[in-house]
C-alpha positions, 0 to 999 in steps of 0.5 A: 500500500502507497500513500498517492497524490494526484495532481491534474495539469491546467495546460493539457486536459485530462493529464494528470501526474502521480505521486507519492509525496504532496507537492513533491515534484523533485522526481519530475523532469522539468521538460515534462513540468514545462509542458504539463503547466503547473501542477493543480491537486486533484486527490489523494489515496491509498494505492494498492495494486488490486485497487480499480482506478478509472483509465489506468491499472494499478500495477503500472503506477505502482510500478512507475512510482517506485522506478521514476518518482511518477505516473504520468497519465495521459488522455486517450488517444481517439480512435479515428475511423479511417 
């Protein structure tokens, strides 16, 4: 279990960045700072990897936690039809 802290970006929609400290971005390269925008809290929760999360599975951002400091999450990509 990961204590998690959720920040949404204000220039990308539906972006948002996981980490494990509140308002701890040391592990955040500051190219992707730069493009995400200032980081706005959304939430925080307990992480565990057999909890459901909305669009992501838990096991990757526990993984990526614990490998880079973060868990960028990304809009779906749409599906356009051909």
């Amino acid at each position: 279990m990961m204590k998690c802290f959720v920040y949404k970006s204000i220039k990308k929609t539906d972006s948002y960045i996981y980490i494990t400290k509140k308002d701890n971005f040391e592990a955040l390269p500051e190219q992707l700072l730069l493009i995400f925008g200032k980081p706005e809290f959304a939430l925080e929760f307990e992480l565990t990897e057999d909890r459901k999360l909305a669009s992501v599975d838990a096991k990757q951002v526990l993984e990526s936690l614990h490998e880079q400091g973060y868990y960028l999450q990304m809009p779906p990509k749409n599906n356009l039809p051909i």
